[in-house]
N, CA, C and O atoms as CSV, one atom per row, in Angstrom:
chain,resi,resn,atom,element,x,y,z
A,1,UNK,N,N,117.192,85.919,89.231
A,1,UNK,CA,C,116.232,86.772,89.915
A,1,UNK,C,C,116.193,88.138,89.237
A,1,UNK,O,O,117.238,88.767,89.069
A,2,UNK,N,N,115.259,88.509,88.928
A,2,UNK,CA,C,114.892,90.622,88.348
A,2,UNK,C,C,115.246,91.088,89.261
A,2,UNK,O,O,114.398,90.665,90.046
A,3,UNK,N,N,115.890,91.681,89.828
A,3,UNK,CA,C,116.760,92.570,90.593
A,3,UNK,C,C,115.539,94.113,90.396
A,3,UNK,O,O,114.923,94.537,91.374
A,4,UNK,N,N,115.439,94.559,89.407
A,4,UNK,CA,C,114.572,95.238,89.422
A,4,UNK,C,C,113.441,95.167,90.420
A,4,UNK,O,O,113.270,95.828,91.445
A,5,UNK,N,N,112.328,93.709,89.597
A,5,UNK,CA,C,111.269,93.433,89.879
A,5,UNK,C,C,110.989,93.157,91.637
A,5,UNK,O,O,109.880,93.265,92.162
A,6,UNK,N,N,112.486,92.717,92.494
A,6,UNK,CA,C,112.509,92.666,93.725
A,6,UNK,C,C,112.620,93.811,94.497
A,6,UNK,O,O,112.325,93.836,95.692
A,7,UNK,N,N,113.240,95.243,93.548
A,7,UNK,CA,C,113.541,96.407,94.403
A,7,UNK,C,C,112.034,96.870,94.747
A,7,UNK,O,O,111.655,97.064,95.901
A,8,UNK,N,N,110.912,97.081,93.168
A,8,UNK,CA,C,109.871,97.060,93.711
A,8,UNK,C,C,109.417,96.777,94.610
A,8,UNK,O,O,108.977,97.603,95.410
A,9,UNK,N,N,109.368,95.495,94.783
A,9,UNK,CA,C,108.265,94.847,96.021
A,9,UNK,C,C,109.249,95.414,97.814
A,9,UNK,O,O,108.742,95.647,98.911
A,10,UNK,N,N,110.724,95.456,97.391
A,10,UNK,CA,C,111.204,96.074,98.535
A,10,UNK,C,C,110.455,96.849,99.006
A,10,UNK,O,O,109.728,96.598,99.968
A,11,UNK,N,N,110.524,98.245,98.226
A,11,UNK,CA,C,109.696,99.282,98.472
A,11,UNK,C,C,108.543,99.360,98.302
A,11,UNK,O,O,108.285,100.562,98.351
A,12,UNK,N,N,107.507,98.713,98.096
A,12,UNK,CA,C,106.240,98.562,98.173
A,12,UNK,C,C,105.961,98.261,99.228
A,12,UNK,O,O,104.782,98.388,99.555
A,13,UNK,N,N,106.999,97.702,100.258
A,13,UNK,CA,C,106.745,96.919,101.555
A,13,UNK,C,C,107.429,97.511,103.001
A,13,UNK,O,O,107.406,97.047,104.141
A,14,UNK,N,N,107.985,98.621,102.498
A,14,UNK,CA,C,109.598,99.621,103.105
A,14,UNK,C,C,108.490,100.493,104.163
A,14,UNK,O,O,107.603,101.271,103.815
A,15,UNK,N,N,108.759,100.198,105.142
A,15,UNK,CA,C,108.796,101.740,106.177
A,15,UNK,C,C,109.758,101.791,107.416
A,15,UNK,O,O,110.733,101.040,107.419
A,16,UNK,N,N,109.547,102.587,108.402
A,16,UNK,CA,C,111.020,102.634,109.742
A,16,UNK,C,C,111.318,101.561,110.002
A,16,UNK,O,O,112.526,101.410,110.184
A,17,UNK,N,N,110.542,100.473,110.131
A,17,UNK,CA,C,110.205,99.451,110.968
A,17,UNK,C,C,111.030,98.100,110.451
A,17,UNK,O,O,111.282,97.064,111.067
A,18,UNK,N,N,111.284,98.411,109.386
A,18,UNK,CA,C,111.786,97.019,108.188
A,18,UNK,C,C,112.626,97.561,107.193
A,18,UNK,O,O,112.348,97.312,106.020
A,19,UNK,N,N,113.731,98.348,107.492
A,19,UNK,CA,C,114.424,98.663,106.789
A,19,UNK,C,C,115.651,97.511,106.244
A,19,UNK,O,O,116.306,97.367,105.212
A,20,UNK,N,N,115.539,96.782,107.604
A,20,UNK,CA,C,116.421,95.533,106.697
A,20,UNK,C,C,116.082,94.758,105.931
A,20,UNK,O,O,116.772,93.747,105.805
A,21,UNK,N,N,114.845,94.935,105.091
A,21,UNK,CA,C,114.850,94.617,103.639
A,21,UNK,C,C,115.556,95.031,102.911
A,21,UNK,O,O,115.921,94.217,102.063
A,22,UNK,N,N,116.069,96.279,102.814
A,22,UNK,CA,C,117.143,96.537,101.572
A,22,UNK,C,C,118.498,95.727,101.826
A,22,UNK,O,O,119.355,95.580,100.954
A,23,UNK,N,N,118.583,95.258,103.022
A,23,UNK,CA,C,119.469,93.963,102.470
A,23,UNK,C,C,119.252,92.810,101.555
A,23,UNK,O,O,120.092,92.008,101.147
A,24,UNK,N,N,117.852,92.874,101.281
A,24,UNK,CA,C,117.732,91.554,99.906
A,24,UNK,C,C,118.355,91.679,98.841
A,24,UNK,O,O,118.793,90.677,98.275
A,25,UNK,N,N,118.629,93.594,98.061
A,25,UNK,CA,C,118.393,93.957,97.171
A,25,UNK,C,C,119.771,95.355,96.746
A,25,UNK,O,O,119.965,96.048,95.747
A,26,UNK,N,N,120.503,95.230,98.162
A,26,UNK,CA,C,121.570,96.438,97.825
A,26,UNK,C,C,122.867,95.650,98.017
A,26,UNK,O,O,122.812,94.633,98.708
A,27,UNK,N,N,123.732,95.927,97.611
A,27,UNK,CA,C,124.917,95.516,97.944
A,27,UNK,C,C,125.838,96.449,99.241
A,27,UNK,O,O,125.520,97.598,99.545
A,28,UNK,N,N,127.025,95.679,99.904
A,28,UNK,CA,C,127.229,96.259,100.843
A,28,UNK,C,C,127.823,98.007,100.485
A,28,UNK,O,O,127.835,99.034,101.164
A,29,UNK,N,N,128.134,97.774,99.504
A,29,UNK,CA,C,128.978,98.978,98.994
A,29,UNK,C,C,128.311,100.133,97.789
A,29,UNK,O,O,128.848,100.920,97.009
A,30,UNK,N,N,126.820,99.763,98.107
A,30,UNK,CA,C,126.209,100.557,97.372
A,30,UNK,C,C,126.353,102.141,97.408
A,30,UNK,O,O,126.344,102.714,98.497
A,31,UNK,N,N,126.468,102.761,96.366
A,31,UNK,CA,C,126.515,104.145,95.763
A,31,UNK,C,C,125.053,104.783,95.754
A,31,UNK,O,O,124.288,104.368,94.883
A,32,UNK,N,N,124.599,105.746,96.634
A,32,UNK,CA,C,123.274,106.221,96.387
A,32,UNK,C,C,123.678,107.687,96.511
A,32,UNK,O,O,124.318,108.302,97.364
A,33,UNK,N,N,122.853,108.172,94.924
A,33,UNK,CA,C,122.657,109.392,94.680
A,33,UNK,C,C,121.255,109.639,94.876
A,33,UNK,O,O,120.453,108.727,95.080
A,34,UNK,N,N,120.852,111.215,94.802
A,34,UNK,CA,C,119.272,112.129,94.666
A,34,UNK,C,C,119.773,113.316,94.525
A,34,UNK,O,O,120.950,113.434,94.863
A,35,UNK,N,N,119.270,114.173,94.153
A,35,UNK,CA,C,119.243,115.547,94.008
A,35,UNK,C,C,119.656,116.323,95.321
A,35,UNK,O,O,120.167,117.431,95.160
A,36,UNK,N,N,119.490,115.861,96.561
A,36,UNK,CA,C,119.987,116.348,97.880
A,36,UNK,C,C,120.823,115.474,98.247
A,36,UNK,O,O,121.465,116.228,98.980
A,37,UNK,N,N,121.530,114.160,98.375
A,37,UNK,CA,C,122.159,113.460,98.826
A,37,UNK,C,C,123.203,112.719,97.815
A,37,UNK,O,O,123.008,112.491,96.621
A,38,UNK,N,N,124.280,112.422,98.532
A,38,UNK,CA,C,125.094,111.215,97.941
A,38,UNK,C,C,125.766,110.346,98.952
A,38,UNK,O,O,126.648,110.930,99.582
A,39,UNK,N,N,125.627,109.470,99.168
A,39,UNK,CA,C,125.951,108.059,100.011
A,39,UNK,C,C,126.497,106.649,99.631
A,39,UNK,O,O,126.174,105.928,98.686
A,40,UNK,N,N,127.531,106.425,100.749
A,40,UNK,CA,C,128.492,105.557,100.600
A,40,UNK,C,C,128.253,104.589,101.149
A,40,UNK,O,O,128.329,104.529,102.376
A,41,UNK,N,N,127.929,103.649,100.465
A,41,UNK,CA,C,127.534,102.206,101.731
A,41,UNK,C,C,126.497,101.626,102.431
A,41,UNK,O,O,125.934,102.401,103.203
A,42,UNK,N,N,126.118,100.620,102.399
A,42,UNK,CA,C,124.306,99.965,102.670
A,42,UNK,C,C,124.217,100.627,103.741
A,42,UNK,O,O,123.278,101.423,103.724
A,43,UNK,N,N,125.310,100.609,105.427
A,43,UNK,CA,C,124.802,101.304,106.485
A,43,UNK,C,C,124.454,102.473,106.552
A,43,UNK,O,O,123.798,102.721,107.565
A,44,UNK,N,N,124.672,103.522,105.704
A,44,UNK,CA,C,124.706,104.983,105.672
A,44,UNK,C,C,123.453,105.273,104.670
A,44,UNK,O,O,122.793,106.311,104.725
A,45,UNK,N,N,123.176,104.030,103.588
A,45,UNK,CA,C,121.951,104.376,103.377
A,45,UNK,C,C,120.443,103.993,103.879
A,45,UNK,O,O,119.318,104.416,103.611
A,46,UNK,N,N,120.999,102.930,104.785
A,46,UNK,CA,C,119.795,102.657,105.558
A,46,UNK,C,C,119.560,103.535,106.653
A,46,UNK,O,O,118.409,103.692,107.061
A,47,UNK,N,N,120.492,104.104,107.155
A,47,UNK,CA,C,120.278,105.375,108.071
A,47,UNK,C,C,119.280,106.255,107.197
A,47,UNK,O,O,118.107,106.492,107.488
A,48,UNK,N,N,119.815,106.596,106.319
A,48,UNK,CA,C,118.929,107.667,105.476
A,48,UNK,C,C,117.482,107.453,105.648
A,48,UNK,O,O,116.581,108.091,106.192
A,49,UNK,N,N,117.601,105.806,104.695
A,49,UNK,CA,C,116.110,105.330,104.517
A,49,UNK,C,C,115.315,105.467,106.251
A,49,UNK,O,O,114.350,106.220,106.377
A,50,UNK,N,N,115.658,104.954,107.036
A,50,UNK,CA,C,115.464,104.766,108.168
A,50,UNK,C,C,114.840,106.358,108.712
A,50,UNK,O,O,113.707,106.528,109.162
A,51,UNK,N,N,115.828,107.371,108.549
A,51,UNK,CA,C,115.286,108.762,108.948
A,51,UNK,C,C,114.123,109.435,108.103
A,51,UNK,O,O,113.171,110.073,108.555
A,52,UNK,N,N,114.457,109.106,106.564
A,52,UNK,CA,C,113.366,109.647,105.819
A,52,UNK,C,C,112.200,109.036,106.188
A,52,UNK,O,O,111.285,109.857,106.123
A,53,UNK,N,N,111.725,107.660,106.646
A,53,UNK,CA,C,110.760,106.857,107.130
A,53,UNK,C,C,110.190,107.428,108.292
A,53,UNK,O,O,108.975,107.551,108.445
A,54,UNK,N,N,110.904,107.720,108.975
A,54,UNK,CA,C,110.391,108.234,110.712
A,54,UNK,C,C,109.711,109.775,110.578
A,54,UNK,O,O,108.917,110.313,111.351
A,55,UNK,N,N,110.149,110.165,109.647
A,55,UNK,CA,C,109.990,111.768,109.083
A,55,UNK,C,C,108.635,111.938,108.451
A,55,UNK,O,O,108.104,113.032,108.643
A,56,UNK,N,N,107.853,110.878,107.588
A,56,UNK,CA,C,107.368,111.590,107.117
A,56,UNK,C,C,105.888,110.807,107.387
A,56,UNK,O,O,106.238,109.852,108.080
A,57,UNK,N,N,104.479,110.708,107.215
A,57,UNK,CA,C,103.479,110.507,107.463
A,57,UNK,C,C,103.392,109.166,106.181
A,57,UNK,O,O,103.483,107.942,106.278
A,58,UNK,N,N,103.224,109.885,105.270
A,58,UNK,CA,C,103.340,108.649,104.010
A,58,UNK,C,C,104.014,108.550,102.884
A,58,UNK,O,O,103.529,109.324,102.059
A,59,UNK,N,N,104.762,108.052,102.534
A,59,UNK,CA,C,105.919,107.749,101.314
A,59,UNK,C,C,105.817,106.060,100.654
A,59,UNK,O,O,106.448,105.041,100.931
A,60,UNK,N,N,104.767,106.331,99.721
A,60,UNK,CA,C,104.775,105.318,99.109
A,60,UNK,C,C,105.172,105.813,97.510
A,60,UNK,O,O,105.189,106.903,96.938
A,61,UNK,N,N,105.647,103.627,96.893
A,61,UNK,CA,C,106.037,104.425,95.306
A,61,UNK,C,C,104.920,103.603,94.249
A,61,UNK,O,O,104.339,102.566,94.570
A,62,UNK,N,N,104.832,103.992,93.518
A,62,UNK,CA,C,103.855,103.810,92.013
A,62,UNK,C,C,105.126,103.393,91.283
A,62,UNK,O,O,106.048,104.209,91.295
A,63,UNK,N,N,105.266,102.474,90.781
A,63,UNK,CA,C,106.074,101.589,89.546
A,63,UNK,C,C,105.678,101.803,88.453
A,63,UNK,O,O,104.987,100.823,88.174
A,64,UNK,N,N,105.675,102.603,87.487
A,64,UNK,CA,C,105.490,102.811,86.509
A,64,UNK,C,C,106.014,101.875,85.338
A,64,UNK,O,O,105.214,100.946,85.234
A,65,UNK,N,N,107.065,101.753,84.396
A,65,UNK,CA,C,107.833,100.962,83.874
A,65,UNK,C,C,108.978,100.654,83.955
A,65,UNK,O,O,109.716,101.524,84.417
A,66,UNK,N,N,109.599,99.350,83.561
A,66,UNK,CA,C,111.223,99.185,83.415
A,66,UNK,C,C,111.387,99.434,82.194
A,66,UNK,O,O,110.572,99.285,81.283
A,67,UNK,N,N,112.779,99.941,82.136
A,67,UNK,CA,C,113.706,99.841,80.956
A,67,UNK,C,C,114.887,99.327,81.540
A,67,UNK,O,O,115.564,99.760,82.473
A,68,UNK,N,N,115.027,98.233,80.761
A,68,UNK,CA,C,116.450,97.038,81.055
A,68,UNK,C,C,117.355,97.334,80.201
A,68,UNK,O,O,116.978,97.084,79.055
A,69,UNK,N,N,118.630,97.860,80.282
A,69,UNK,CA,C,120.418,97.923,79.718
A,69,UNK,C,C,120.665,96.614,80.814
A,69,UNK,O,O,120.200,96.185,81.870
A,70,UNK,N,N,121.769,96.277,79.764
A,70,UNK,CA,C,122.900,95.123,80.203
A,70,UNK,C,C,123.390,95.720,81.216
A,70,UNK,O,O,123.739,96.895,81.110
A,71,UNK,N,N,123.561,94.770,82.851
A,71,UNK,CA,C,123.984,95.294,84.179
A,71,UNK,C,C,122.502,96.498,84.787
A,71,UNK,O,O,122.295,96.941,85.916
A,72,UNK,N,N,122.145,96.593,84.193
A,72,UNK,CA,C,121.152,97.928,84.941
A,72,UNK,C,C,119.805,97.766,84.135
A,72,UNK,O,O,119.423,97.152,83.139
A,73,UNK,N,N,119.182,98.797,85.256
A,73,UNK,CA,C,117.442,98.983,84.712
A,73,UNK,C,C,117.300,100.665,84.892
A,73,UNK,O,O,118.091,101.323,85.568
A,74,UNK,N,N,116.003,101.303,84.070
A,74,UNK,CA,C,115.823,102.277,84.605
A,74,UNK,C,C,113.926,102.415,84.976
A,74,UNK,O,O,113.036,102.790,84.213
A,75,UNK,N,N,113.843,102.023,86.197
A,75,UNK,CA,C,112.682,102.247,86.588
A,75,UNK,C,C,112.106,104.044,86.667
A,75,UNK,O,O,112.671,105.066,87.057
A,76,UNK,N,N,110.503,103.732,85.995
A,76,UNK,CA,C,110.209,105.148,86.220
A,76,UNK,C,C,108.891,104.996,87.304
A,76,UNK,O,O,108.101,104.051,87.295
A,77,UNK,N,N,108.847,106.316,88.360
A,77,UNK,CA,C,107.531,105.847,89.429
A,77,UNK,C,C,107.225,107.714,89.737
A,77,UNK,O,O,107.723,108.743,89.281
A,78,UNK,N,N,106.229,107.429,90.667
A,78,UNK,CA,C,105.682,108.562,91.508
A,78,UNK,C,C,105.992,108.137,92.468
A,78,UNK,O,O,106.179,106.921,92.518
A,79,UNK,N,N,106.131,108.731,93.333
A,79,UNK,CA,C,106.266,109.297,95.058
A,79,UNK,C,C,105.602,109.786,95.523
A,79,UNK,O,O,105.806,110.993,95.651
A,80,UNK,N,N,104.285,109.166,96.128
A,80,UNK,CA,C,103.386,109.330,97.111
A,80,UNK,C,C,103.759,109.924,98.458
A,80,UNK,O,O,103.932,109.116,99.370
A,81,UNK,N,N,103.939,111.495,98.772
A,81,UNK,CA,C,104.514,111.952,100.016
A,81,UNK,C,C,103.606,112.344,100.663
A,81,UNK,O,O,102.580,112.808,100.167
A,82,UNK,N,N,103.890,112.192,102.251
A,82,UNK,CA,C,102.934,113.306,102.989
A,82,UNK,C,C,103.734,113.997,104.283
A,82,UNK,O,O,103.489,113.428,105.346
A,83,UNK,N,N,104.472,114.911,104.351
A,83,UNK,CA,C,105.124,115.119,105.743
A,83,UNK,C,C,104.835,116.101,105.928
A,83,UNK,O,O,104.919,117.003,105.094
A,84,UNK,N,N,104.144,116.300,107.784
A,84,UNK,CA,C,103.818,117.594,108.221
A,84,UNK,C,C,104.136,118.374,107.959
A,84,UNK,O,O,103.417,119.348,108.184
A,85,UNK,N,N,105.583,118.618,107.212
A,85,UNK,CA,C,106.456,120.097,107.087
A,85,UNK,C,C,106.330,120.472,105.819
A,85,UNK,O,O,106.823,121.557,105.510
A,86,UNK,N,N,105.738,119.776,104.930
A,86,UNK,CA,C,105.725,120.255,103.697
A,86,UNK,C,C,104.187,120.194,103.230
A,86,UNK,O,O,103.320,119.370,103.519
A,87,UNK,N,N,104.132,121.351,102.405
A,87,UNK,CA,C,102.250,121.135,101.522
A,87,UNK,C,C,101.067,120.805,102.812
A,87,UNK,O,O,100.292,119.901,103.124
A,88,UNK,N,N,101.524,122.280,103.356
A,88,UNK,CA,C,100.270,121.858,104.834
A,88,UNK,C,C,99.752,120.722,105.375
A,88,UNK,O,O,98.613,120.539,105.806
A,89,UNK,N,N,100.796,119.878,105.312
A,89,UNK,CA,C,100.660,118.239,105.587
A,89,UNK,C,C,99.306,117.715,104.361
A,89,UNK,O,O,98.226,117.252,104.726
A,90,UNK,N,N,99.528,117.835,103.558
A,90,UNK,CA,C,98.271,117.284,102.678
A,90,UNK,C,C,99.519,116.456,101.711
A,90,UNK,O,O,100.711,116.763,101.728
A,91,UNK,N,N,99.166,115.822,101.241
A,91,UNK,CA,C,99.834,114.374,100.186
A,91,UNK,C,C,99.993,114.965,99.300
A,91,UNK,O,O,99.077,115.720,98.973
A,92,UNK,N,N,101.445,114.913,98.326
A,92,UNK,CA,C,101.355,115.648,97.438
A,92,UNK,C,C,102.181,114.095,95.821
A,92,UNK,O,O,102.525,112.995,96.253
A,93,UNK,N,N,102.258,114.262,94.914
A,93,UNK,CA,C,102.759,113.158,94.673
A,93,UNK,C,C,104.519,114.165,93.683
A,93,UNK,O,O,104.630,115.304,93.231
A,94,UNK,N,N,105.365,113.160,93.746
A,94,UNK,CA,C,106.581,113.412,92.839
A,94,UNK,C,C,106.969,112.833,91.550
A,94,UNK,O,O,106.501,111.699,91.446
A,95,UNK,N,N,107.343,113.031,90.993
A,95,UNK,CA,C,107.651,111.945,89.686
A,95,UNK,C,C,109.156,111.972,89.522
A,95,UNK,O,O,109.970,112.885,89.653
A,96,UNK,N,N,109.301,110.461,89.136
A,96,UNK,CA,C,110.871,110.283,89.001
A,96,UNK,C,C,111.768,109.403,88.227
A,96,UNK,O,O,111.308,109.250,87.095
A,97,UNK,N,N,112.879,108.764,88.410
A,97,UNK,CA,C,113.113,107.972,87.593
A,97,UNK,C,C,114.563,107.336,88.599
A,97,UNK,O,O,115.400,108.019,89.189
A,98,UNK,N,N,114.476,105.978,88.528
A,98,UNK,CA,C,115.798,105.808,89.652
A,98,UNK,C,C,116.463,104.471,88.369
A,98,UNK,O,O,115.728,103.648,87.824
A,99,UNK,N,N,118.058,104.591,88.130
A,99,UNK,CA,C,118.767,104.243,87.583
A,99,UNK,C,C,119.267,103.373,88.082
A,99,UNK,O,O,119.746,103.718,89.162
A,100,UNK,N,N,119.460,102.103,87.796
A,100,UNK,CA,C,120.633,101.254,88.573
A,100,UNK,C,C,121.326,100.442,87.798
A,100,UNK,O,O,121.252,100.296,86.578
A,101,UNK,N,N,122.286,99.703,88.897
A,101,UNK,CA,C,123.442,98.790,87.917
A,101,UNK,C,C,123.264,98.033,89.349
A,101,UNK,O,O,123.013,98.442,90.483
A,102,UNK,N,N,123.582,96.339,88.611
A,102,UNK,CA,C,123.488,95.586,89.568
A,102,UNK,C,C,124.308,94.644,88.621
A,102,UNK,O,O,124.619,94.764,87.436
A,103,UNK,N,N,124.627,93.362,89.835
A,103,UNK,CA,C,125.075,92.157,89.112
A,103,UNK,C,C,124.394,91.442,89.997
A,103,UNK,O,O,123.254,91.364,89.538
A,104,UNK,N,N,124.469,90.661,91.394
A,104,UNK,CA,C,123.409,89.706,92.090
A,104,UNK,C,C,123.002,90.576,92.820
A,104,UNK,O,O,121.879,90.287,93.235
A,105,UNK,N,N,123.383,91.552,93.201
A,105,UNK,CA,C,122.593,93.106,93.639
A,105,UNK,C,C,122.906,94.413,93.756
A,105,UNK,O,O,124.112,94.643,93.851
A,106,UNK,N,N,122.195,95.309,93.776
A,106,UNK,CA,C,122.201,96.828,93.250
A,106,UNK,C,C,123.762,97.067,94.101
A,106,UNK,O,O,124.156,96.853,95.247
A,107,UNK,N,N,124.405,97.663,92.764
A,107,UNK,CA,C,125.430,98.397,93.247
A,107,UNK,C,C,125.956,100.201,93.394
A,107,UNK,O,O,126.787,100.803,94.074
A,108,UNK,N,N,124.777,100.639,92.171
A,108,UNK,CA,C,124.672,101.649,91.859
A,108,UNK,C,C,123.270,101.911,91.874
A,108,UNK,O,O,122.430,101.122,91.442
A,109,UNK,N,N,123.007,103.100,92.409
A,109,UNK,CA,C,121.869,103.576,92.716
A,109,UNK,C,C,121.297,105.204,92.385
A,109,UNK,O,O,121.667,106.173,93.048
A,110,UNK,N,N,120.356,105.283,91.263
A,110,UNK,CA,C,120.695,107.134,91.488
A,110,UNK,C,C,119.055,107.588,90.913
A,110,UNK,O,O,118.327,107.269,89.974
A,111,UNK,N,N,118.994,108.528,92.106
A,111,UNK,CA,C,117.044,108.770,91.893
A,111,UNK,C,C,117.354,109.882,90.885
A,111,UNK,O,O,118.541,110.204,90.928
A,112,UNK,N,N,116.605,110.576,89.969
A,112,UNK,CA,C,116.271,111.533,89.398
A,112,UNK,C,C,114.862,112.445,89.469
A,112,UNK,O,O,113.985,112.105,88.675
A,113,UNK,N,N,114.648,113.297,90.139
A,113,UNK,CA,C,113.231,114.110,90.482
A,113,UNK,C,C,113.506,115.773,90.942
A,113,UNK,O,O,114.107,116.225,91.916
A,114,UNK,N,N,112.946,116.318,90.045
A,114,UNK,CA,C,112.354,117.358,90.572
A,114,UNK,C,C,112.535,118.477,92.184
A,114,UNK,O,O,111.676,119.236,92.633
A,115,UNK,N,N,113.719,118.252,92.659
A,115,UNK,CA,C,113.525,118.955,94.100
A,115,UNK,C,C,113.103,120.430,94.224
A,115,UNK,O,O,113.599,121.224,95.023
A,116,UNK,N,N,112.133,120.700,93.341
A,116,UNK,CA,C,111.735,122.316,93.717
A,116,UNK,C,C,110.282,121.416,93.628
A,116,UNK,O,O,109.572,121.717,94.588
A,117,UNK,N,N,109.826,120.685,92.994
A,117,UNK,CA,C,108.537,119.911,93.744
A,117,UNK,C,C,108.402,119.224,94.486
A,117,UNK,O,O,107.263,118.818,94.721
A,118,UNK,N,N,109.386,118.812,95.133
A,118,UNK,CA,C,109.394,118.371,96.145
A,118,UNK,C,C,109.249,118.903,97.484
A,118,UNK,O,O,108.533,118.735,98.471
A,119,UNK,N,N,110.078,119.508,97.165
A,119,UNK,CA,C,110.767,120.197,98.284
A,119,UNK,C,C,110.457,121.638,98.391
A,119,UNK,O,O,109.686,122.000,99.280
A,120,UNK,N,N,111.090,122.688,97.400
A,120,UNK,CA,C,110.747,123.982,97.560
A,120,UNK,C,C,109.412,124.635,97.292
A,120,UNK,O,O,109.086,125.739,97.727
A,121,UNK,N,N,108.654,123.832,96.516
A,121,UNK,CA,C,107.179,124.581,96.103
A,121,UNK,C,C,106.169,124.412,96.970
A,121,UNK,O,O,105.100,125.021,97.019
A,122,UNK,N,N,106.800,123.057,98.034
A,122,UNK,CA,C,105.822,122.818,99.057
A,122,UNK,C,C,106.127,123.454,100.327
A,122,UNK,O,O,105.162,123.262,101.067
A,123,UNK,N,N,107.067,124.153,100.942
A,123,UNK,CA,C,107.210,125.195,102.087
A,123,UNK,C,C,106.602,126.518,101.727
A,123,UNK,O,O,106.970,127.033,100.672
A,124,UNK,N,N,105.732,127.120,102.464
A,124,UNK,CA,C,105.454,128.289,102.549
A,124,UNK,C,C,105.411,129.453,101.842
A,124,UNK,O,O,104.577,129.847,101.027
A,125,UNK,N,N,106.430,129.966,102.260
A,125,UNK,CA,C,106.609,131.252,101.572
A,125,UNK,C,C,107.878,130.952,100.692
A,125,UNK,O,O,108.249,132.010,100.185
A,126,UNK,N,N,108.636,129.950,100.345
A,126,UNK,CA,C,109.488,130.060,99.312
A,126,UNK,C,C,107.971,129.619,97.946
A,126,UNK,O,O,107.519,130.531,97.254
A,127,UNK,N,N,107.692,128.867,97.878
A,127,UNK,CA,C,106.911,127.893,97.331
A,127,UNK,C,C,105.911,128.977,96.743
A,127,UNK,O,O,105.781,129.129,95.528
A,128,UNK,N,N,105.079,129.867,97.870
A,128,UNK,CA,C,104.704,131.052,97.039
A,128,UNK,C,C,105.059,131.569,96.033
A,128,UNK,O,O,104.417,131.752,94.998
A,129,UNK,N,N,106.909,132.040,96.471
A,129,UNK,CA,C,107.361,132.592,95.661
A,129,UNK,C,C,107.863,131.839,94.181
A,129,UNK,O,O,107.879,132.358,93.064
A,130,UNK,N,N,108.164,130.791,94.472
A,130,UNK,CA,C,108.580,130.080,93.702
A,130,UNK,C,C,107.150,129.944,92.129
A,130,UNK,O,O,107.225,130.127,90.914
A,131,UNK,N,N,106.340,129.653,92.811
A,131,UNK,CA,C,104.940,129.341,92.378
A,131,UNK,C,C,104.578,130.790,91.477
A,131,UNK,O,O,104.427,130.566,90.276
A,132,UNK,N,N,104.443,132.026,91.836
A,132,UNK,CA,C,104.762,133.314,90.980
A,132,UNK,C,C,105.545,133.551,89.765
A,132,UNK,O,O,105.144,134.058,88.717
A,133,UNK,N,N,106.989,133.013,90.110
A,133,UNK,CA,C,108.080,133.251,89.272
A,133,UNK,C,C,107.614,131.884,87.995
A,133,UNK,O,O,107.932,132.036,86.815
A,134,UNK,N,N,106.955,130.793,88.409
A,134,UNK,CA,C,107.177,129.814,87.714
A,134,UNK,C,C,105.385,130.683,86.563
A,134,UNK,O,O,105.595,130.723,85.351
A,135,UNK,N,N,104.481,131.030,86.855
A,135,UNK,CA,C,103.806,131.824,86.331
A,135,UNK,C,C,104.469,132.588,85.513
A,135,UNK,O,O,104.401,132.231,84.337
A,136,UNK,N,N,105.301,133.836,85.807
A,136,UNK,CA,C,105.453,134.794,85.154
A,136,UNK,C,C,106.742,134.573,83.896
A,136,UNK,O,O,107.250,135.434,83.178
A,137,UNK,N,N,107.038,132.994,83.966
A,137,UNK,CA,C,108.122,132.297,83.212
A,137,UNK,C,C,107.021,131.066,81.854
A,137,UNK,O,O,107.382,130.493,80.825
A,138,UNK,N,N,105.399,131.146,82.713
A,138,UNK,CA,C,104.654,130.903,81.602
A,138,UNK,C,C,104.374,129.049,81.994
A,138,UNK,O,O,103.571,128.335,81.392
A,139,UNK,N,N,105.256,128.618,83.111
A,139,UNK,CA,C,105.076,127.469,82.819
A,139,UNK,C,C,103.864,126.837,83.519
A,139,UNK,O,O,103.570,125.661,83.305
């Protein structure tokens, strides 16, 4: 089985409601990293998944390509977000790259993205500010 090609369709299919799909595709003792988090264990990351789901309006992903290493893949995608609290509730998208290692399923897990686009450029008045400084730095 592509272990990869199944995490896709996981998450192509993922919201609050059906989080026990990532039991097809994680192992019990899975390792999940992101730029804000690190987590020990399928239950603690389905909590996550589970809260980030209830949280936000829309979070879908864009599959971009695989790259396959022996034991692992490195999928690259966008992140289709929309949560009231961020970017005046308007959809904003992320770009990323999530790493894994598997053997009959993911054991290692680790997103790579951007959390000042995510996250800080879309609140208010940091995001202002942020948005200035990133100007006057040219980018």
């Amino acid at each position: 089985m592509d272990i990869p090609k199944l995490l896709q369709h996981v998450f192509g299919q993922l919201n609050a409601n059906n989080i026990d799909l990532l039991d097809q595709v994680y192992a019990d003792n899975i390792q999940f990293e992101d730029p804000a988090h690190k987590l020990d264990g399928l239950l603690n990351f389905k909590s996550y998944c589970r809260n980030l789901y209830q949280n936000v309006t829309i979070c879908t992903f864009n599959f971009k390509n695989i790259s396959y290493f022996e034991g692992g893949a490195i999928l690259e995608w966008d992140m289709l977000l929309q949560h009231p609290k961020l970017n005046r509730g308007k959809k904003f998208t992320v770009p990323g790259i999530s790493v894994i290692h598997y053997r009959d399923k993911i054991y290692s897990h680790r997103d790579y993205f951007d959390l000042g686009v995510m996250l800080y450029e879309r609140l208010p008045l940091i995001g202002w500010l942020i948005r200035i400084i990133k100007r006057k730095l040219g980018q």
